[in-house]
Backbone as CSV, one residue per row, in Angstrom:
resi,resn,N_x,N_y,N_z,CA_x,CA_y,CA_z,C_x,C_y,C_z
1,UNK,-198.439,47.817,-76.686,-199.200,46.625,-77.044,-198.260,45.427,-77.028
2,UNK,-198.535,44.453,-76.670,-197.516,43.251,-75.810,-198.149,42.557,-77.350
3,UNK,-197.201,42.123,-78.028,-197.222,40.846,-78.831,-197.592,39.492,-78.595
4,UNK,-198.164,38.260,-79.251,-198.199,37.257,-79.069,-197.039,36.330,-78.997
5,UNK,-196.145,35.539,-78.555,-195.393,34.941,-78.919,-195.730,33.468,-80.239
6,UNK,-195.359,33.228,-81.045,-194.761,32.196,-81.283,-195.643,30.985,-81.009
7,UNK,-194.681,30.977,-79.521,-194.890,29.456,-78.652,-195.654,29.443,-78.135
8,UNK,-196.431,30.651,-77.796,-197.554,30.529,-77.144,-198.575,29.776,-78.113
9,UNK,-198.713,29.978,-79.182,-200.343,29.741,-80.133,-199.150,28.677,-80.458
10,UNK,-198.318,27.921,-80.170,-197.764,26.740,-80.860,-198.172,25.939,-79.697
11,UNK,-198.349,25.965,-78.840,-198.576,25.545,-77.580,-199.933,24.836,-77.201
12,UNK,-201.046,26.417,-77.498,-202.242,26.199,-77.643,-202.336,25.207,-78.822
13,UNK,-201.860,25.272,-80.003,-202.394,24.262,-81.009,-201.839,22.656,-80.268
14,UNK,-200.680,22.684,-79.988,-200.648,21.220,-79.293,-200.918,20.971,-78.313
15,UNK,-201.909,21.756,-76.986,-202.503,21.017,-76.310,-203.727,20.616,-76.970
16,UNK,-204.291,20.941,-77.958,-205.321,21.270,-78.374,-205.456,19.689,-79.010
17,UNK,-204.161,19.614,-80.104,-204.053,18.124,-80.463,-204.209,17.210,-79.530
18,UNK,-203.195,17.115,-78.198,-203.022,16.107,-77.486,-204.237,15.991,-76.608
19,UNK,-205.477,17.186,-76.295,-206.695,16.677,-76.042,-207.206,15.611,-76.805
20,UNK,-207.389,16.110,-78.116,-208.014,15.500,-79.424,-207.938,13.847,-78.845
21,UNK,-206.302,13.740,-79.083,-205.655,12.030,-79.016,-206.008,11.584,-77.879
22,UNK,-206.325,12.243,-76.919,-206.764,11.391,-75.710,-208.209,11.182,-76.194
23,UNK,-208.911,12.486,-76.465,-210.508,11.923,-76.799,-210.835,11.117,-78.387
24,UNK,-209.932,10.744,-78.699,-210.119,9.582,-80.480,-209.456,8.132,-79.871
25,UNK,-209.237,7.780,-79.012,-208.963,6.622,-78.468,-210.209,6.274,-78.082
26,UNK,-210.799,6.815,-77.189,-212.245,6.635,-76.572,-213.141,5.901,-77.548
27,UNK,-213.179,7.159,-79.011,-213.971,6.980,-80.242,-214.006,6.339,-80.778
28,UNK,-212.618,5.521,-80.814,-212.268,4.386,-81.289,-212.655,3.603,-80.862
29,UNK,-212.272,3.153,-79.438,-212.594,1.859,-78.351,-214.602,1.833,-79.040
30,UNK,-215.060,2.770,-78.385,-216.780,2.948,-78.735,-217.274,2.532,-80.079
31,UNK,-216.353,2.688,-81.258,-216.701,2.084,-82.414,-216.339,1.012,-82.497
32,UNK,-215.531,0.401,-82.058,-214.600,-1.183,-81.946,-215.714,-1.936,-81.197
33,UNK,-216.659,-1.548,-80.432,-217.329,-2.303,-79.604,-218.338,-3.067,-80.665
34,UNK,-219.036,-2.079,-81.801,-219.641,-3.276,-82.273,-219.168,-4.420,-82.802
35,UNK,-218.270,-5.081,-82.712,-217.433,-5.977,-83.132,-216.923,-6.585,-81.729
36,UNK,-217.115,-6.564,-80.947,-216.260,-7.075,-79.789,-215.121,-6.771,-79.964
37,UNK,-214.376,-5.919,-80.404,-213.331,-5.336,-80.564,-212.276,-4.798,-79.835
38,UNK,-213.200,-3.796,-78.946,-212.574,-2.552,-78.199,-211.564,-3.025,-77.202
39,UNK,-211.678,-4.712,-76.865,-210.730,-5.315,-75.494,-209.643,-5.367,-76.388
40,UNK,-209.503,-5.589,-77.724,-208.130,-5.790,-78.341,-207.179,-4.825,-78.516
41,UNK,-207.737,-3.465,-78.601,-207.015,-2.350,-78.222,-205.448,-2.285,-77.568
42,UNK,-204.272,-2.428,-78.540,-203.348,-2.289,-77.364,-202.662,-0.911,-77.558
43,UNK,-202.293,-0.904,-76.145,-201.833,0.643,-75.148,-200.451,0.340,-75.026
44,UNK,-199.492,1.431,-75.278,-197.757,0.679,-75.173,-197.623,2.324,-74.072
45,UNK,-196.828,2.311,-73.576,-195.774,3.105,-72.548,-195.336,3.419,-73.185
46,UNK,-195.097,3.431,-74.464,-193.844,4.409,-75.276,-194.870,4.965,-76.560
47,UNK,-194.022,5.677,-77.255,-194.871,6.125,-78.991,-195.017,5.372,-79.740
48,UNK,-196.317,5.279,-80.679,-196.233,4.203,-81.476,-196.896,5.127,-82.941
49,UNK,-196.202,6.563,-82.877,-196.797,7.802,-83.883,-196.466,7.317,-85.051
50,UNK,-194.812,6.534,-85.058,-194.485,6.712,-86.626,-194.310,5.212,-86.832
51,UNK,-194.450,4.609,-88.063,-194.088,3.390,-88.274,-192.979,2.479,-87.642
52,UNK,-191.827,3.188,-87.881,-190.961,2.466,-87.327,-190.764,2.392,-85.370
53,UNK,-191.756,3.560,-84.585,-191.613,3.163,-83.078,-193.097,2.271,-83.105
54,UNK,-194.091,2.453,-84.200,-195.449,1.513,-83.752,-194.702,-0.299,-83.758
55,UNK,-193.723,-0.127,-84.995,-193.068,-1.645,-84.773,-192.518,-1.982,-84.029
56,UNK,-191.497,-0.872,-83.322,-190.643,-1.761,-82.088,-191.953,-2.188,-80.830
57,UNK,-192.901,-1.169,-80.961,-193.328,-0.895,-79.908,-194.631,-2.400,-79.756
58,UNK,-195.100,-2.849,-81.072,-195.816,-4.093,-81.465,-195.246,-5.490,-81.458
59,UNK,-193.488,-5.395,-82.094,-192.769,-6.314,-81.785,-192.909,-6.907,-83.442
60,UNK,-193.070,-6.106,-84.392,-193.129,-6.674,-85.532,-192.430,-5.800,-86.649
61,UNK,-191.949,-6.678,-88.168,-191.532,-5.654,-88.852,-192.251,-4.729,-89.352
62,UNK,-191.585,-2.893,-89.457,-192.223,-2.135,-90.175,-193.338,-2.327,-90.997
63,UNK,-193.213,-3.122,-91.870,-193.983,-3.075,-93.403,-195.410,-3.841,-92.475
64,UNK,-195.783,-4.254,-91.659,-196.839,-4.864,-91.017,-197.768,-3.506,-90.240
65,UNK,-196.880,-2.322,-90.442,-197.630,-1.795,-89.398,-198.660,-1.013,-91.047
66,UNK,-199.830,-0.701,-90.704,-200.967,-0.057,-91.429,-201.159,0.807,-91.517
67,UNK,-200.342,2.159,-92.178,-200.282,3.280,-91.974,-201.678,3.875,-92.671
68,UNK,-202.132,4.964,-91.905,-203.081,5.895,-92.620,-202.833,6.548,-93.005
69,UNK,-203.149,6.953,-94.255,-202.230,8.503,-94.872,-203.689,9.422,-95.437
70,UNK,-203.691,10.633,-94.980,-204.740,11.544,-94.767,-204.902,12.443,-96.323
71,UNK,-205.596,12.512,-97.213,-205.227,13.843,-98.149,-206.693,13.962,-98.513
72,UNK,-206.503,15.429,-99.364,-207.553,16.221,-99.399,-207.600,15.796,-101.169
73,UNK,-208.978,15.541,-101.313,-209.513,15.312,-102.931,-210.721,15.907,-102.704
74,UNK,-211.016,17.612,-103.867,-211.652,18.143,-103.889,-211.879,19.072,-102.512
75,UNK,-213.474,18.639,-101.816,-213.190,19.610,-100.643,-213.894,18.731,-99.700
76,UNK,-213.038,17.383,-100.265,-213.431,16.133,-98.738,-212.155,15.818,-98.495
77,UNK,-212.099,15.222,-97.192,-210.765,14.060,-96.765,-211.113,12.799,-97.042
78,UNK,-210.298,12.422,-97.370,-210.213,10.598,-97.748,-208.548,9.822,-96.917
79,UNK,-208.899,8.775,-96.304,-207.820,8.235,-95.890,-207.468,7.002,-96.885
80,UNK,-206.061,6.826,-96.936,-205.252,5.638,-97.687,-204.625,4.952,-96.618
81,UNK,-205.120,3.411,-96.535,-204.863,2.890,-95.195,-203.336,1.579,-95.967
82,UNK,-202.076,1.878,-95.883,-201.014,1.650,-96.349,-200.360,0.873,-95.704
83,UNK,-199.234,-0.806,-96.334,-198.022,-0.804,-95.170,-197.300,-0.172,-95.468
84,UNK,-196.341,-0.639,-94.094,-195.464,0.758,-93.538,-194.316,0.713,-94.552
85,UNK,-194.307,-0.086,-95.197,-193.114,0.067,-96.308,-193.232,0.628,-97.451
86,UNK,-194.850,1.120,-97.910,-195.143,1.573,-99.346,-194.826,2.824,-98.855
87,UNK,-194.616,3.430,-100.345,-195.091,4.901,-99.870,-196.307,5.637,-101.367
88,UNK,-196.415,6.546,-101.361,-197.379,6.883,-102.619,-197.172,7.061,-103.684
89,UNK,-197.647,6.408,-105.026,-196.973,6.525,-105.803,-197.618,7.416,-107.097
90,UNK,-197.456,9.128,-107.222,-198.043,9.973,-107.686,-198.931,9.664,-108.540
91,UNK,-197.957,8.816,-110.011,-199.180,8.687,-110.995,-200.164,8.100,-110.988
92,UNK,-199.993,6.863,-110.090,-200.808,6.027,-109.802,-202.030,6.606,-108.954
93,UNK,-201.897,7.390,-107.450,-202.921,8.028,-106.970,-203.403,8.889,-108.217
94,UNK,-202.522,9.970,-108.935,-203.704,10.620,-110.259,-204.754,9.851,-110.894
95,UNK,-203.830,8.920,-111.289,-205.004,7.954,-112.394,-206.371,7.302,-111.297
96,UNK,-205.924,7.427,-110.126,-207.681,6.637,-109.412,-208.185,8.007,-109.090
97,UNK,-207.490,9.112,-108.661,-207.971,10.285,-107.862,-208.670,11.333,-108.710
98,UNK,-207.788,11.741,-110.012,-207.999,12.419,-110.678,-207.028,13.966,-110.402
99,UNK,-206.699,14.130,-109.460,-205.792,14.762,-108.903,-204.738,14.826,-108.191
100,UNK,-203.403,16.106,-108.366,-202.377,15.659,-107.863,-202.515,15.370,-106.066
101,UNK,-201.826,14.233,-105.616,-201.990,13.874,-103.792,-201.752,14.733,-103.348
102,UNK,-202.800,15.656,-102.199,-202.159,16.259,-101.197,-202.638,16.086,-100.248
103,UNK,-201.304,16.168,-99.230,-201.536,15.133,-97.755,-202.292,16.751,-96.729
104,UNK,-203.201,16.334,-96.106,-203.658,17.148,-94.945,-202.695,17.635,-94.160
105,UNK,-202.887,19.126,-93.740,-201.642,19.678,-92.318,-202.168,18.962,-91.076
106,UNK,-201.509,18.709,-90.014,-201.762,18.205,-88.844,-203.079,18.748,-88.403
107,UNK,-203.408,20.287,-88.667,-204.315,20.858,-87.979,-205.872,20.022,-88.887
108,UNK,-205.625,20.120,-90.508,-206.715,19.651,-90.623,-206.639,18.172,-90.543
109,UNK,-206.325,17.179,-90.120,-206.213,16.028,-90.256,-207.200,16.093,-89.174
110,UNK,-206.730,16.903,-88.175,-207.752,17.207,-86.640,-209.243,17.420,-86.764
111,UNK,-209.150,18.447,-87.537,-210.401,18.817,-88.171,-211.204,18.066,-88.412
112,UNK,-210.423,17.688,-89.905,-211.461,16.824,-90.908,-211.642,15.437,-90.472
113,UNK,-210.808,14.907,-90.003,-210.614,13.379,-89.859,-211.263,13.006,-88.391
114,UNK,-210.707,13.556,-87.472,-210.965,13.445,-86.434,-210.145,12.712,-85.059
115,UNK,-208.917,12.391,-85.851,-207.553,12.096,-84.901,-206.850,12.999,-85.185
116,UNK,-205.638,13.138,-84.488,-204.376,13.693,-84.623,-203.349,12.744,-84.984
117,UNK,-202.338,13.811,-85.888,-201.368,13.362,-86.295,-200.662,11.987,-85.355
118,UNK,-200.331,10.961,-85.710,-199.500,10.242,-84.746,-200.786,8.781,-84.332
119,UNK,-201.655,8.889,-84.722,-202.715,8.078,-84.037,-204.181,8.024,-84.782
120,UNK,-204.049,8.583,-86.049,-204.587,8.490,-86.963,-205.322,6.762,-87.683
121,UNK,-205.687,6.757,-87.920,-206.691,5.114,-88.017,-207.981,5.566,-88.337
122,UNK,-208.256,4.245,-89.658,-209.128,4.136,-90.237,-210.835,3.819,-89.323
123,UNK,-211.016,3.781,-87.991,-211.964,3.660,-87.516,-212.358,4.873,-86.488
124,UNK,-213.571,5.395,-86.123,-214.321,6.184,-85.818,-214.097,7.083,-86.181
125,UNK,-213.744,7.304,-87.859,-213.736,8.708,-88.250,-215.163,9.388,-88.646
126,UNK,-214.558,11.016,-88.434,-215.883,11.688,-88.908,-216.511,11.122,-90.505
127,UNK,-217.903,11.609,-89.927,-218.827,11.660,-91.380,-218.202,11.841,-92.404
128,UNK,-218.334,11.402,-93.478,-218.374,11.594,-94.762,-216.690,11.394,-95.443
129,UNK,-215.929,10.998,-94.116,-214.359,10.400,-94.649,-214.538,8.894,-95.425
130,UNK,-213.823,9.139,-96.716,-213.891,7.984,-96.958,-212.552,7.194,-96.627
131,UNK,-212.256,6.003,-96.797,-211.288,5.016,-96.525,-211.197,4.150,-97.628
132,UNK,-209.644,4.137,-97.991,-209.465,3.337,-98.945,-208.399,2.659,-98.706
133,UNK,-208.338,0.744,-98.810,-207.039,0.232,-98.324,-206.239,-0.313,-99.721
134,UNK,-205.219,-0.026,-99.632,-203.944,-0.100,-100.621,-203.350,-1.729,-100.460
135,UNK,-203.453,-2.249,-101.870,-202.929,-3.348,-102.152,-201.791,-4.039,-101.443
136,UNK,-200.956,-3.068,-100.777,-199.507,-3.454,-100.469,-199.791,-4.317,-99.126
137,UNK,-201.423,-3.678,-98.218,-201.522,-4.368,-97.259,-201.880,-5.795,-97.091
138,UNK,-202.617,-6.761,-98.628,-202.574,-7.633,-98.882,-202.064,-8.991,-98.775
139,UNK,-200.253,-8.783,-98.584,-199.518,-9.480,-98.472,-199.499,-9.934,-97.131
140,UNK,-200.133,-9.597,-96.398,-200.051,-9.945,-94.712,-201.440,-10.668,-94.239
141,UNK,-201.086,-11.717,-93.329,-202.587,-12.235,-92.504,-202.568,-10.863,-92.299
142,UNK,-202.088,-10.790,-91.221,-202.251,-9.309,-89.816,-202.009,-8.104,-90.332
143,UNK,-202.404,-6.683,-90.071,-201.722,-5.553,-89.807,-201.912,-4.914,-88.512
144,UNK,-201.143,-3.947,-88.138,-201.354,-3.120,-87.396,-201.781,-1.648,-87.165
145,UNK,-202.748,-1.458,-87.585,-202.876,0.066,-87.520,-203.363,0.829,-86.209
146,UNK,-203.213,1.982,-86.191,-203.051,2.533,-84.824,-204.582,2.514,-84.427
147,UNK,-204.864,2.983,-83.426,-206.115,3.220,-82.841,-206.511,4.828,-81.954
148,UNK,-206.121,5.161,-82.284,-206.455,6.811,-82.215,-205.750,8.118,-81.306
149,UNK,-204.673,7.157,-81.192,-203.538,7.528,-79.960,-202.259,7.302,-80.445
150,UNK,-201.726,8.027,-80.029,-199.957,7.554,-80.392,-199.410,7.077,-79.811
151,UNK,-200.002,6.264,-79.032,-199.060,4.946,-78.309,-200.501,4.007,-78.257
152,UNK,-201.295,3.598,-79.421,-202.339,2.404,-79.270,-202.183,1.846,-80.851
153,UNK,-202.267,0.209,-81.308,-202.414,-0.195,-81.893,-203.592,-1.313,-81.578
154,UNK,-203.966,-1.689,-83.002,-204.559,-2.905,-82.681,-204.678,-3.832,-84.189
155,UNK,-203.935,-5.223,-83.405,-204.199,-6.375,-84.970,-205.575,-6.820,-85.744
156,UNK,-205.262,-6.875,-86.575,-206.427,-7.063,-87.309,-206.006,-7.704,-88.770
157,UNK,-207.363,-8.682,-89.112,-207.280,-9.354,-90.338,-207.557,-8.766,-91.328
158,UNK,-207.173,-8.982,-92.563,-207.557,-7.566,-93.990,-209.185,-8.031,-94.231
159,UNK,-209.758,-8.493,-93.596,-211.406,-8.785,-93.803,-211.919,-7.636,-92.437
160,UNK,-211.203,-7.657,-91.524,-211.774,-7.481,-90.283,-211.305,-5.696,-90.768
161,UNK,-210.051,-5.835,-91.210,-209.649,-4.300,-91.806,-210.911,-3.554,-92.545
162,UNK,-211.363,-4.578,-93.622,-212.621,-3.964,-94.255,-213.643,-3.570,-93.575
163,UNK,-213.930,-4.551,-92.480,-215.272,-4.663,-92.276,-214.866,-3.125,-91.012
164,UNK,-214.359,-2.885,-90.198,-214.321,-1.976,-89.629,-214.061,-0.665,-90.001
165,UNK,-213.341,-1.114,-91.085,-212.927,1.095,-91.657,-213.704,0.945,-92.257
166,UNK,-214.675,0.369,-92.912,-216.256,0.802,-93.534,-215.631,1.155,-95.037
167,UNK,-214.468,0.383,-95.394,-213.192,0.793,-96.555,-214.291,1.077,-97.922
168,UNK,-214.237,1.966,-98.643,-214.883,2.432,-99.657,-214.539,1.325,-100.725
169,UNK,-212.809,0.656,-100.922,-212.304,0.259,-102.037,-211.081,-0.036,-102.110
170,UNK,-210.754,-1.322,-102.480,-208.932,-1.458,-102.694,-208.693,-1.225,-103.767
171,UNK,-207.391,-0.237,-103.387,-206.883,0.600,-104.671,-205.350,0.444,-104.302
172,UNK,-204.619,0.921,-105.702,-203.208,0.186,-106.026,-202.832,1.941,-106.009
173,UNK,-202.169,2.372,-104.903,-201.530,3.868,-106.052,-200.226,3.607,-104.881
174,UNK,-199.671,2.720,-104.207,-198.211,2.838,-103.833,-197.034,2.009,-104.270
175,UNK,-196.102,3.012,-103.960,-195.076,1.878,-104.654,-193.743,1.431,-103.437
176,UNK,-192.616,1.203,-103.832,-191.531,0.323,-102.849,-191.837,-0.804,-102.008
177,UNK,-192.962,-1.219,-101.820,-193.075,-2.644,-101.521,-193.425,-3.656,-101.864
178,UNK,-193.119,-3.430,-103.442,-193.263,-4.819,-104.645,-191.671,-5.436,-104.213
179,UNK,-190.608,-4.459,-104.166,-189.345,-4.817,-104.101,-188.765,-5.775,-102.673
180,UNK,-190.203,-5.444,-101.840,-189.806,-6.525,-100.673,-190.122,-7.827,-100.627
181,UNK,-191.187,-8.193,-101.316,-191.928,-9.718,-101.848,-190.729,-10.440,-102.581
């Protein structure tokens, strides 16, 4: 009996993702349209997965870019739409959440959310995700959050932020970027 390797089902799971990211760009662009949106979409030649390549790759500092951060409360997903300089700040998510933060595995982020890791964004997510944007993003006209690909961003105003992630609520649970103001 011949074994499975490894790399093989590591393989299958990341083509599996990198389908996903090609088809949540689409989902995105298609939800961006009611807004006249979808032309603002930008596409870079390089990665724009983690904060610090979405900035080189936008031309702006880190803390501008709009990170989504994925976790499981109860037995829904909820996204925390963050700048790139906060990060989470436990007690604070307890006291709004009610429970300790835990961030989604890549696989369910796929699942539940409906992007993949790297390209994750608060617009055309599945049913019943909620979205919540974090105070820290405040401090900015602009952010950047990705658009459903790991090499797509797109700018946006913290009104236009609301009005498109369909944002449930601004909530305060991060911390390290009081110290940059």
């Amino acid at each position: 009996m011949e074994n499975e390797f490894p790399e093989t089902k590591y393989q299958e799971t990341k083509e599996k993702r990198q389908g996903n990211k090609k088809m949540a760009i689409e989902i995105v662009r298609e939800y961006l349209k009611k807004w006249n949106a979808d032309s603002r979409i930008l596409e870079f030649p390089v990665s724009s997965a983690t904060v610090e390549l979405a900035a080189q790759a936008v031309g702006c500092e880190p803390a501008r870019i709009a990170k989504t951060l994925s976790f499981l409360v109860g037995d829904h997903a909820i996204l925390i739409v963050a700048a790139g300089d906060a990060k989470i700040d436990n007690p604070k998510y307890k006291g709004i959440f009610h429970t300790k933060a835990k961030m989604l595995s890549a696989d369910q982020v796929t699942d539940l959310i409906g992007h993949a890791v790297g390209g994750v964004c608060p617009f055309g997510v599945k049913e019943g995700v909620e979205v919540y944007l974090d105070e820290s993003l405040r401090r900015f006209e602009t952010v950047f959050p990705a658009a459903g690909s790991s090499n797509s961003a797109i700018e946006v105003t913290m009104e236009q932020l609301e009005q498109y992630s369909g944002s449930t609520n601004w909530i305060d649970v991060c911390k390290g970027w009081q110290e940059a103001l």
